[in-house]
N, C-alpha and C positions, 0 to 999 in steps of 0.2 A: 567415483571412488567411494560416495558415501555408502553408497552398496558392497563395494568389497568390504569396509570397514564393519558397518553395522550388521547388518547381514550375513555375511560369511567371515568376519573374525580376524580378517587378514590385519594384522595388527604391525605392519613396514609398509609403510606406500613411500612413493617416491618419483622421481623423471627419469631420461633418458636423455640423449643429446637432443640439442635446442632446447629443453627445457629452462623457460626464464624464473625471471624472480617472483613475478604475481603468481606464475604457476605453483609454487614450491608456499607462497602465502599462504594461498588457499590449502592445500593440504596439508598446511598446518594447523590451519581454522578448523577443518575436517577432524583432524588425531585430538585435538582438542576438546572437541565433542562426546566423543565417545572413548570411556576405558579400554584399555587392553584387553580382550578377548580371557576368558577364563577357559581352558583347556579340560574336555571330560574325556579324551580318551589320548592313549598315546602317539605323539605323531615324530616325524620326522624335521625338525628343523631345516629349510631349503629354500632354495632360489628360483624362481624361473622366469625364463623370457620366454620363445616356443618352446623348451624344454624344460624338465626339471632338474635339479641339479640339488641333492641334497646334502648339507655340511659334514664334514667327514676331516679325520685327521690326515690329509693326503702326505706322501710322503715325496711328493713332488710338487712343483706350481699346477695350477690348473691357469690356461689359459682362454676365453672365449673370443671368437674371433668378431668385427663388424663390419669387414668388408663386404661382406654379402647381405646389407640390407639398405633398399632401398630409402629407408629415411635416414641412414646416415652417409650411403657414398652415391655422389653424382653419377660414377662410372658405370655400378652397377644398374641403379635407376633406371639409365640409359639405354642399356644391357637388357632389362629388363621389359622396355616399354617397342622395343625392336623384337623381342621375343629371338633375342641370339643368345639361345640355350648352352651352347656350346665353350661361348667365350662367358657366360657365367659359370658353367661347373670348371673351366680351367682358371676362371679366377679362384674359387674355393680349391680349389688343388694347386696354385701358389701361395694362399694364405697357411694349407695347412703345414705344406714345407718349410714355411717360417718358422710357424709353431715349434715344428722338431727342432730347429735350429736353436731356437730360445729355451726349450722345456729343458728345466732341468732333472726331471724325472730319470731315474735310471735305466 
């Protein structure tokens, strides 16, 4: 992380699930080290995990989905280590029909 920070500027670090408390120490020891990054050109304020996701006034929730990633569901993992392709894109296509269920998006 000291290389995102120093280095490239990234100025939000943070965990994921399982992430414990000496984890979240430490990169606090880290953000402490070094100032916030001074900005020379215009950028976008965003998120990402494999994608990016940039902040925006949405006019609906944004949801992201975590059942399809191996460090947080056993099922998938599973799924994943059998190389049964099939029953992971149909789990991603039960999750996203959740999604609609819940999005209150118009």
């Amino acid at each position: 992380m000291t290389h995102f920070v120093k280095d490239l500027g990234v100025n939000i670090i943070g965990g994921c699930c399982g992430t414990n408390a000496e984890h979240i120490k430490r990169l606090s020891q880290i953000s402490e080290k070094f100032p916030p990054a001074k900005r020379k050109w215009e950028y976008i304020p965003s998120v990402s995990s494999l994608f990016l996701l940039p902040f925006a006034d949405y006019s609906c929730s944004v949801l992201i989905g975590e059942r399809c990633n191996a460090n947080g569901s056993k099922q998938f993992r599973k799924l994943l280590e059998t190389e049964d392709y099939d029953a992971m894109v149909n789990m991603a296509k039960e999750q996203t029909k959740e999604v609609r269920i819940y999005s209150i998006c118009p």
